[in-house]
C-alpha positions as CSV (number, residue, x, y, z in Angstrom):
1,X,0.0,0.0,0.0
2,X,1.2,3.3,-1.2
3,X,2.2,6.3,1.7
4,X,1.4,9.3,0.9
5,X,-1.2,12.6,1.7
6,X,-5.1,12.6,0.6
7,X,-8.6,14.4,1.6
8,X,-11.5,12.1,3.2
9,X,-15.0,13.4,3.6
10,X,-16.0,12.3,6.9
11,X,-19.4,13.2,8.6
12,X,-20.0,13.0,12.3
13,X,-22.7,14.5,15.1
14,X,-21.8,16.2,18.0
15,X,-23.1,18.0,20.8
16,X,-21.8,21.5,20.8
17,X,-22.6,23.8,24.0
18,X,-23.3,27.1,22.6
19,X,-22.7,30.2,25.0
20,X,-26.8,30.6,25.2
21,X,-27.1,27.5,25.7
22,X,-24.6,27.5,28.7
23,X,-26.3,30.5,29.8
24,X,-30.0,29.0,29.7
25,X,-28.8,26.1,31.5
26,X,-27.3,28.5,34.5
27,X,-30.6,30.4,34.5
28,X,-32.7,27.4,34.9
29,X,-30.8,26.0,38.2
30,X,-30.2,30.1,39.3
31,X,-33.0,31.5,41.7
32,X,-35.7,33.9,41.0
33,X,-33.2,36.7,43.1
34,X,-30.1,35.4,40.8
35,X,-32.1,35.9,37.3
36,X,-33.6,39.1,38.3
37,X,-29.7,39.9,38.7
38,X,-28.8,39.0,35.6
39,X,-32.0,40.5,33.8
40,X,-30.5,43.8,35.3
41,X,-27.4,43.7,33.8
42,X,-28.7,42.7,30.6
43,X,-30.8,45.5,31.2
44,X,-27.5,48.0,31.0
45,X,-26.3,46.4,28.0
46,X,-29.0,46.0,25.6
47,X,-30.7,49.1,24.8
48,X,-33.3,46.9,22.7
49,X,-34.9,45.7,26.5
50,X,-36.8,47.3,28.8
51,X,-38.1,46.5,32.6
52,X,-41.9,45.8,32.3
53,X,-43.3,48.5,34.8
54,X,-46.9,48.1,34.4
55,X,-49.1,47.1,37.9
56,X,-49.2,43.2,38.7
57,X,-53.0,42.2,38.1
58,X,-54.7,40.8,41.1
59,X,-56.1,37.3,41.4
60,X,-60.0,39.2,41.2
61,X,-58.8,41.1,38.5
62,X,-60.5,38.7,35.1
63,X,-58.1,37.4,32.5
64,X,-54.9,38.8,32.7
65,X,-53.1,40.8,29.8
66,X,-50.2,39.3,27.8
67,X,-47.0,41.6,28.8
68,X,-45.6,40.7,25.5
69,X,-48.4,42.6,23.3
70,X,-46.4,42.4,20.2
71,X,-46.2,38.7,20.2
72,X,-49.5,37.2,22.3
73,X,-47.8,33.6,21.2
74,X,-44.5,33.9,23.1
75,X,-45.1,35.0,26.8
76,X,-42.5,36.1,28.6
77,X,-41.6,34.6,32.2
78,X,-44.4,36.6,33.7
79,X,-47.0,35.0,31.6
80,X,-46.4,31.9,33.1
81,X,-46.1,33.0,36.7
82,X,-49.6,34.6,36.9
83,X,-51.4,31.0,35.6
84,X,-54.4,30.2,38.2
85,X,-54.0,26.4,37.4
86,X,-51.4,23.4,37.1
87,X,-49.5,23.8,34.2
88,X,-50.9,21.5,30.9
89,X,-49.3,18.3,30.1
90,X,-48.5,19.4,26.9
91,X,-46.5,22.9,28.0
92,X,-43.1,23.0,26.6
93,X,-40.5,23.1,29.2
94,X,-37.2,23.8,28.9
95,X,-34.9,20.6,28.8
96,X,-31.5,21.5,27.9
97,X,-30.9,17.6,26.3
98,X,-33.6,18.5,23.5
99,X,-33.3,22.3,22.9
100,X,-31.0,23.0,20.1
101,X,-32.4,25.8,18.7
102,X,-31.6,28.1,21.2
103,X,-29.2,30.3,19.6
104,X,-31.6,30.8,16.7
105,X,-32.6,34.1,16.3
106,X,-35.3,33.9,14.2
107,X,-38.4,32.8,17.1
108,X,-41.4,34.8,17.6
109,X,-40.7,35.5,21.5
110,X,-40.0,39.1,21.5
111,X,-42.0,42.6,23.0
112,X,-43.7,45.2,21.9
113,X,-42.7,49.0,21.3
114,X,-42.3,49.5,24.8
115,X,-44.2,49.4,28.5
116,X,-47.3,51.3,28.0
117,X,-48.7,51.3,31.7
118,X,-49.2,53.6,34.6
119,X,-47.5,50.7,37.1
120,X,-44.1,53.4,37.0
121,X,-44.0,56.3,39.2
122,X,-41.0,58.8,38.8
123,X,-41.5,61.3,41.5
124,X,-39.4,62.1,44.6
125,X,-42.2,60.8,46.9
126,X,-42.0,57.7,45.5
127,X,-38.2,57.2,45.7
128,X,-37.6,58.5,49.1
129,X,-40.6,56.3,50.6
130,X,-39.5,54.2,53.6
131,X,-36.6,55.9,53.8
132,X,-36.8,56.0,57.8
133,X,-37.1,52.0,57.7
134,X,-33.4,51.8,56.7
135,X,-31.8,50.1,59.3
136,X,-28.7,51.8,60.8
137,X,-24.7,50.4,60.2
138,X,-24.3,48.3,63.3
139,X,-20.7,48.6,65.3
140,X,-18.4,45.7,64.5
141,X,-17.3,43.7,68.1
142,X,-13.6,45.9,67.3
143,X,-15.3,49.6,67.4
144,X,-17.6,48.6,70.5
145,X,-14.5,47.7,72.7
146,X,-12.1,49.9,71.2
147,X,-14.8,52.5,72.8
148,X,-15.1,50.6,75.6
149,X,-10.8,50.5,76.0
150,X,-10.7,54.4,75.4
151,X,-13.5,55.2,78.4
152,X,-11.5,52.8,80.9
153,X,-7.6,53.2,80.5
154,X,-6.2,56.6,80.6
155,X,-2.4,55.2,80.6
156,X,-0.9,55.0,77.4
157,X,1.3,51.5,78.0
158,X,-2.7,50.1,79.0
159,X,-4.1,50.9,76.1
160,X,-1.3,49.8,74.2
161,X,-2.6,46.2,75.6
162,X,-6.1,46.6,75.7
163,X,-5.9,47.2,71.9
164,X,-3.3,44.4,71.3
165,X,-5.6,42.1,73.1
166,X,-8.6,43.1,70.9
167,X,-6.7,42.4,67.9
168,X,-6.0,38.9,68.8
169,X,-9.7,38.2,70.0
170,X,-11.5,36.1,68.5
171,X,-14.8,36.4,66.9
172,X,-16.6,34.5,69.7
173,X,-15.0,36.2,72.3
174,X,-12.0,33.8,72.8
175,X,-8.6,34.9,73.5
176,X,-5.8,32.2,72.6
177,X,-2.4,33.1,73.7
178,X,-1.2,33.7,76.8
179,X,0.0,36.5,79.5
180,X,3.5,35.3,79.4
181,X,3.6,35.2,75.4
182,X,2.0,38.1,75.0
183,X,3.9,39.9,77.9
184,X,7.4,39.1,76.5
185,X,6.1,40.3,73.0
186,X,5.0,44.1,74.2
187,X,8.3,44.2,76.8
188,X,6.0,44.9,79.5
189,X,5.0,42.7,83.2
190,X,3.0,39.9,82.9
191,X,1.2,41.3,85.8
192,X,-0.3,44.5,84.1
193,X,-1.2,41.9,81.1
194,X,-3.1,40.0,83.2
195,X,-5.0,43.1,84.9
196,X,-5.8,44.9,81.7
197,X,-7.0,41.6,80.7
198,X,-9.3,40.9,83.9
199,X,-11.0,44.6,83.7
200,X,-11.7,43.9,80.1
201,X,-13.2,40.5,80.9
202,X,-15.9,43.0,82.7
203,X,-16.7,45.3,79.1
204,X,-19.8,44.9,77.6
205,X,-20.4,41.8,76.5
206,X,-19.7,40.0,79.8
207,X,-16.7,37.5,79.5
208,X,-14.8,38.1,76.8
209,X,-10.7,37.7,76.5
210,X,-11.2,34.4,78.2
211,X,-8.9,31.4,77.5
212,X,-11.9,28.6,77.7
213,X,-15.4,28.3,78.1
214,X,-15.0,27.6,82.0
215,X,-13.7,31.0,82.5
216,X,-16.1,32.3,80.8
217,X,-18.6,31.4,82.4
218,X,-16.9,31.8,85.7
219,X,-16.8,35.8,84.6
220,X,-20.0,35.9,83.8
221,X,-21.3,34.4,87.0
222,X,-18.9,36.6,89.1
223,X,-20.4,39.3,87.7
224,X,-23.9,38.4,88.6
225,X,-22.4,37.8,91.9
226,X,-23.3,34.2,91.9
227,X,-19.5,32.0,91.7
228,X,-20.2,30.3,94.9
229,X,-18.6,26.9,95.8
230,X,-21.3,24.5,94.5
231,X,-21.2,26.7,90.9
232,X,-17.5,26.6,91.1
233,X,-17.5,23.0,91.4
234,X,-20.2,22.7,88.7
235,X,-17.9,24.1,86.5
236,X,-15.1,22.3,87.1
237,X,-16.9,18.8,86.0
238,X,-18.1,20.9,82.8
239,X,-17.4,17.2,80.8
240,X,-20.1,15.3,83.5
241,X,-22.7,18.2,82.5
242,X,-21.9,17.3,78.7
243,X,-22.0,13.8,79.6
244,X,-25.9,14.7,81.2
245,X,-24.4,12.2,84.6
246,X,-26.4,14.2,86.7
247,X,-25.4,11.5,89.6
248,X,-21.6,12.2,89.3
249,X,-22.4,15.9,89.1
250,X,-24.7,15.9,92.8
251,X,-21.7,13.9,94.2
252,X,-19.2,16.4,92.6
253,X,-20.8,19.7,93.7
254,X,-22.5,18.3,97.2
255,X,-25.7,19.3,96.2
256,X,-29.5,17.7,95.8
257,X,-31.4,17.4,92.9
258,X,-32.9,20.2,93.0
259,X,-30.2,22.7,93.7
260,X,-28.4,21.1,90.5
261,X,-31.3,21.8,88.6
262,X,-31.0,25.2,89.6
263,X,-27.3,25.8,89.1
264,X,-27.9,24.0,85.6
265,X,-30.8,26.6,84.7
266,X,-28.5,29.3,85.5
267,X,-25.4,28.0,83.6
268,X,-28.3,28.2,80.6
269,X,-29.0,31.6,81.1
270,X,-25.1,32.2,80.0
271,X,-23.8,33.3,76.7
272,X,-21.1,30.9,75.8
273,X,-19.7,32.8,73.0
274,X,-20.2,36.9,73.8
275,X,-18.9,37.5,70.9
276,X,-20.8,35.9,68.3
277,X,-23.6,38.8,68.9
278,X,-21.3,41.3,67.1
279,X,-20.2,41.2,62.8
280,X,-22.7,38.3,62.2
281,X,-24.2,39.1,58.6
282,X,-28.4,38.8,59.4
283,X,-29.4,35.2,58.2
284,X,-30.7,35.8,54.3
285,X,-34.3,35.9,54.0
286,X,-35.7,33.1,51.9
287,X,-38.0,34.2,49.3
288,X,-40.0,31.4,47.6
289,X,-39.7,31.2,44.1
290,X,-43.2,29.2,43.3
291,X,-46.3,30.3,45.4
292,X,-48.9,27.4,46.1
293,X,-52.3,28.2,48.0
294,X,-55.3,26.0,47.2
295,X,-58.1,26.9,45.5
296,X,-62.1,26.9,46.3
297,X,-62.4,23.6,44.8
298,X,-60.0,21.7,46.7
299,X,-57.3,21.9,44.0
300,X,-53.7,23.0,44.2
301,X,-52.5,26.1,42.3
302,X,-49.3,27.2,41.9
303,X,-47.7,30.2,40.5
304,X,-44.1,32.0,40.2
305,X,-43.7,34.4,42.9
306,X,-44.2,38.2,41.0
307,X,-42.6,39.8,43.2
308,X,-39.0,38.6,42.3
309,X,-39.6,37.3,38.7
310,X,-38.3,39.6,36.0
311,X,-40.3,41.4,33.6
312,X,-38.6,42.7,30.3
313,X,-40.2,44.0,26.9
314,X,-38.4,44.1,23.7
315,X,-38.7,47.7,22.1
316,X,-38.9,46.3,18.6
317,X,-40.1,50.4,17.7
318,X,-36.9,51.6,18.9
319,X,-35.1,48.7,17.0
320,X,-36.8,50.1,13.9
321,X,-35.4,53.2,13.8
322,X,-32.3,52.9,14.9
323,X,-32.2,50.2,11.7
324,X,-33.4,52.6,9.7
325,X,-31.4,55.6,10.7
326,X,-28.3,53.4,10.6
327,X,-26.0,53.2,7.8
328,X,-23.2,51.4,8.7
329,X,-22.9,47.7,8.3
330,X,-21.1,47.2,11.3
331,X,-23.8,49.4,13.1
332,X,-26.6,46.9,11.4
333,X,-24.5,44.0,12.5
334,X,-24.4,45.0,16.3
335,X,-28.0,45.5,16.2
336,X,-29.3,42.2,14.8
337,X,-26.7,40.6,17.4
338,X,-28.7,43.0,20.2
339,X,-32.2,41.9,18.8
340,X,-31.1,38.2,19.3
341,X,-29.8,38.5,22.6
342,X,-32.9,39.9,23.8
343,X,-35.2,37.5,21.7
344,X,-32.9,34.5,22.8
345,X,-33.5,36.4,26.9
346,X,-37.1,36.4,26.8
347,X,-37.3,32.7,25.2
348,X,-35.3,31.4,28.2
349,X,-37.0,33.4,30.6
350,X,-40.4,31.9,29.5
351,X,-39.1,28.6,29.2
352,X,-37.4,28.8,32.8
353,X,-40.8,29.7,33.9
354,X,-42.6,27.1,32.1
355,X,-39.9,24.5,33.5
356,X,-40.2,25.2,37.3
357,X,-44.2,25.3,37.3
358,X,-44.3,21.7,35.2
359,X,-41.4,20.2,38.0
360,X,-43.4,21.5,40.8
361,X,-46.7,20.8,39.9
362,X,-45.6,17.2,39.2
363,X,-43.9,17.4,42.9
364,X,-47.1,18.2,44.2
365,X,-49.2,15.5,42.8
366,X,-47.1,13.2,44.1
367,X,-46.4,14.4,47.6
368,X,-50.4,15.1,48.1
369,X,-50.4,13.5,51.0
370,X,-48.0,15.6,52.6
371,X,-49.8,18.7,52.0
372,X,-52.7,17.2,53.3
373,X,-51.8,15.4,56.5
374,X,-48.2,16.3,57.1
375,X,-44.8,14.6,57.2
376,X,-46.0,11.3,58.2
377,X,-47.4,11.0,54.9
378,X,-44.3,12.1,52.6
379,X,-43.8,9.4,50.3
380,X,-40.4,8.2,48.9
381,X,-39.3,10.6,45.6
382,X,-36.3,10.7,43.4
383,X,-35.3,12.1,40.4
384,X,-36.2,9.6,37.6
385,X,-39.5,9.2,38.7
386,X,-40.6,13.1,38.4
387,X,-37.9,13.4,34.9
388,X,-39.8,10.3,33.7
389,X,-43.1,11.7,34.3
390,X,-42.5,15.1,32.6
391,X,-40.2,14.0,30.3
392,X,-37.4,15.6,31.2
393,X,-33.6,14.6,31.6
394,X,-33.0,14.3,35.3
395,X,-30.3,16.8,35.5
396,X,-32.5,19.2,33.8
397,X,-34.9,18.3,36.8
398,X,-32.0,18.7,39.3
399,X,-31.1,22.0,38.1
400,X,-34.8,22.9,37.8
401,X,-35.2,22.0,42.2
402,X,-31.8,23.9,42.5
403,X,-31.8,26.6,45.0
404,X,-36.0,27.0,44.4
405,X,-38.1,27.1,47.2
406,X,-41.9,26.7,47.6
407,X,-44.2,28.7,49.8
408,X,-47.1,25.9,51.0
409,X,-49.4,25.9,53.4
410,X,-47.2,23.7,55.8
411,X,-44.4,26.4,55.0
412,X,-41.8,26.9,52.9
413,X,-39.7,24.2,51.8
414,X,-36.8,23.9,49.4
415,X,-38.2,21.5,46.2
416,X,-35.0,19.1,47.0
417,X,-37.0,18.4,50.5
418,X,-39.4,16.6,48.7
419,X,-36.9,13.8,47.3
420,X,-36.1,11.0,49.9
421,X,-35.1,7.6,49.6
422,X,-37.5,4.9,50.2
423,X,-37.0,2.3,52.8
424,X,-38.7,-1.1,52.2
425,X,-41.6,-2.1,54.3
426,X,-42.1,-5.3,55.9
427,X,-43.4,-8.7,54.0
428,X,-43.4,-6.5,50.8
429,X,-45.4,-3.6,51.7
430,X,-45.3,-0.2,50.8
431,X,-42.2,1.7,51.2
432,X,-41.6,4.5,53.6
433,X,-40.0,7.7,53.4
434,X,-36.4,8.5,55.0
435,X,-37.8,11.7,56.0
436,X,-41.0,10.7,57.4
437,X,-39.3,7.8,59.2
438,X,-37.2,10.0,61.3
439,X,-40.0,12.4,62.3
440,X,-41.7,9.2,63.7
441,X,-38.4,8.5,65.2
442,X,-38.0,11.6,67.3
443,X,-41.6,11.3,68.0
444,X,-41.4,7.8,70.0
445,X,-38.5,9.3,71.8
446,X,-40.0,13.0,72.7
447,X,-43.2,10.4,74.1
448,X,-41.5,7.8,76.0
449,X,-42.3,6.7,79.6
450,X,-39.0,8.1,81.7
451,X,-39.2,4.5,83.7
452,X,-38.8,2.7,79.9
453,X,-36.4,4.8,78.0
454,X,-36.8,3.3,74.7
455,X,-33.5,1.5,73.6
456,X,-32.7,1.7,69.8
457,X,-33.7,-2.1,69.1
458,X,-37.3,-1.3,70.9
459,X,-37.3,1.4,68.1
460,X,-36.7,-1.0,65.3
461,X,-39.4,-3.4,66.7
462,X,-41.8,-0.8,66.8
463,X,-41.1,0.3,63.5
464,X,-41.3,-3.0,62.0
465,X,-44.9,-3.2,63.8
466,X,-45.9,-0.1,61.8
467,X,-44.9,-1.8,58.7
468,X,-41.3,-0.4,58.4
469,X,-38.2,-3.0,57.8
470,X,-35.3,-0.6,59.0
471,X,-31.7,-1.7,60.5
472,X,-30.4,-1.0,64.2
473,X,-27.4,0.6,62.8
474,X,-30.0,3.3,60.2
475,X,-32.1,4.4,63.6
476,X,-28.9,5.3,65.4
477,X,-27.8,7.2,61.9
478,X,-31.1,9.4,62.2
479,X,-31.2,9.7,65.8
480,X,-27.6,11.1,65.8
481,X,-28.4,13.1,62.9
482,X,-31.5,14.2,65.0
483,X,-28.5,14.9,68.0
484,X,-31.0,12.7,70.0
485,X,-28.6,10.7,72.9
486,X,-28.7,7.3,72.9
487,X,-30.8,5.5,75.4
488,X,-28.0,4.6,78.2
489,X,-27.5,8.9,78.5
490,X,-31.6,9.4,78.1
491,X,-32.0,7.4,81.0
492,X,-28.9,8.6,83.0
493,X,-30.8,12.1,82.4
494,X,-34.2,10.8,83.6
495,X,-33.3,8.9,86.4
496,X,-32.6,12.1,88.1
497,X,-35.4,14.8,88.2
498,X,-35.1,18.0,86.5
């Protein structure tokens, strides 16, 4: 066989991730919050788009009106999120294994000349409404003592330590090296260390600078005036408290039942980490995504949240003009690219919307039950069997319960709640729900008889009564998972009266 070059024709298929394409697939796992985001910045860059500003119709309020008046058969996002039903079988969601055609510029889902109504208010009433509900900058655990340090020391070598101290605190109030390190370090006595550091275990909060949590406590109580001997000795056996022996505790401190009970109410009262009040970021509000309520009938309905779903128009009258007022090819050229940006934006964003309303609806046929009568009635759910049912790829439907939450009338839940795995019931039965079987866990144990703690083998045969086939070794997974003690520190705990 002769060597040498040729050409060959060969013709093969692949799957090529386009940059919408990529992009659709990170709006679709994103949250409500996260698009609205990115609709603003698209908002900047296109000059095509424009923010929807006309007043949300009420649920009394008769049909609503397409906010994409230009093209009634291409809804944007919003379209979908006002629907006072289920979504059809036959909606088209967006599942990124079948939609090729997403960089195609030529569909029909684009807007109308512009927002035409009166939802939009431009005044300076409007902009400077609620202004005296913003909340003021709070001090940082630094600035509150550093006020503190400037009040209390007037000498100049104290405050040098006082403010060396604060720098090395810790944000819980813990204060790791010691005098002598810290003395040798400044060239000063460990003596005045250690008073600068006792009169700042007195600032505001109470028992900071402390080396562990027993002196912390120990400040705290001094300062209430209530270290005597019986607390002092309560908190030197600190591991017997954590251990819940209240027997070795009474024969520690010398004290009844009830004067432990009292000592340990107090120790309660404590802060363990003073700290931890100051430069904590407030816990992020979780704003639902899909709203469900039911309806006169008995039926579900669900809807996208308004509030936080985007709302963008496609000014095709301004797109007009500019075309024909522009001369320049490369001018024409950045348009068209502009006008299919935005026609690809609203697509997605009405296909997104479409998406999550046909996942959760098909999440709350199947978890009825648990709307109904509560957790005990969650059924087993993964995956495949909502992707098969909506015909969907399951990582479409992964990315689709991503970071999504629904508002119900039991309260809002994240949709990834609602998948558990199964466990098998007994002699072939139905099969049970992880979930479910771990709030009836932690119920037998919240209801037990003090005199028969219930031991983690009585749990399995009582399960297995109920119809549940569960393992020893999976109840003492959920109970410590549920930080429930066994039954040997339960009863320790019981035996003695609180």
């Amino acid at each position: 066989m002769a060597l040498g070059p040729r050409l060959d024709l060969r013709q093969t298929q692949s799957l090529v991730m386009t940059p919408q394409l990529r992009q659709a697939i990170k709006l679709l796992q994103s949250s409500n919050l996260e698009v609205t985001a990115f609709v603003e910045e698209e908002l900047e860059r296109n000059p095509l788009l424009e923010r929807d500003e006309r007043s949300l119709p009420g649920p009394d309020d008769g049909p609503r009106a397409d906010p994409l008046p230009a093209a009634a058969e291409s809804p944007d996002s919003h379209a979908a999120s006002v629907s006072d039903a289920l979504p059809a079988e036959g909606a088209g969601p967006l599942d990124v294994s079948s939609w090729d055609n997403v960089y195609d510029s030529g569909g029909s889902a684009d807007g109308g000349s512009g927002p035409v109504g009166a939802g939009g208010r431009s005044d300076f009433a409007d902009d400077l409404s609620g202004v005296e509900d913003i909340a003021a900058t709070a001090k940082t655990l630094r600035e509150h003592l550093g006020e503190q340090v400037r009040l209390t020391f007037h000498d100049a070598k104290d405050r040098l330590i006082a403010a060396q101290l604060i720098a090395l605190v810790d944000p819980a109030g813990r204060l790791a090296v010691d005098d002598q390190v810290l003395a040798q370090a400044m060239g000063c006595e460990v003596e005045r260390v250690m008073a600068v550091r006792a009169r700042m275990q007195r600032f505001d909060p109470v028992g900071m600078f402390c080396r562990d949590l027993r002196e912390c406590l120990a400040v705290q109580l001094a300062d209430r005036n209530r270290l005597d001997p019986y607390m002092q000795a309560l908190l030197d056996n600190l591991e017997l408290l954590g251990r819940r022996d209240r027997a070795g505790l009474m024969a520690a401190c010398g004290c009844d039942a009830e004067d432990l009970a009292d000592m340990i109410a107090e120790l309660k009262r404590l802060d363990p980490k003073p700290g931890a009040m100051f430069d904590a970021s407030p816990a992020p509000a979780v704003v639902p995504d899909v709203l469900m309520r039911r309806a006169p009938n008995g039926e579900w309905v669900l809807e996208l949240n308004p509030e936080t779903l985007p709302r963008v128009l496609i000014n095709r009258g301004f797109h007009a003009r500019a075309t024909v007022n522009t001369a320049k090819r490369e001018d024409k050229a950045w348009l068209a690219e502009r006008m299919q940006t935005a026609n690809w934006l609203v697509k997605s964003l009405e296909q997104r919307a479409n998406t999550i309303l046909k996942v959760a609806a098909e999440i709350v046929r199947r978890q009825d039950a648990f709307f109904l009568h509560g957790i005990e009635h969650l059924r087993p759910l993964i995956l495949r069997d909502v992707a098969e049912a909506v015909q969907m790829h399951e990582s479409t439907v992964s990315r689709v319960t991503a970071n999504k939450y629904i508002a119900t009338p039991r309260g809002t839940f994240e949709l990834k709640y609602f998948f558990t795995t199964a466990i098998a019931g007994t002699a072939g039965g139905e099969s049970h729900s992880a979930e479910a079987v771990r709030h009836r866990i932690k119920g037998m144990i919240d209801a037990e008889d003090p005199e028969r703690v219930l031991s983690d083998d009585a749990i399995v045969d009582a399960l297995r009564k109920e119809g549940v086939d569960i393992a020893r070794r999976t109840v003492a997974k959920y109970r410590e998972a549920l930080r429930i003690p066994s039954s040997v520190q339960r009863k320790r705990e019981k035996a003695v009266p609180a």
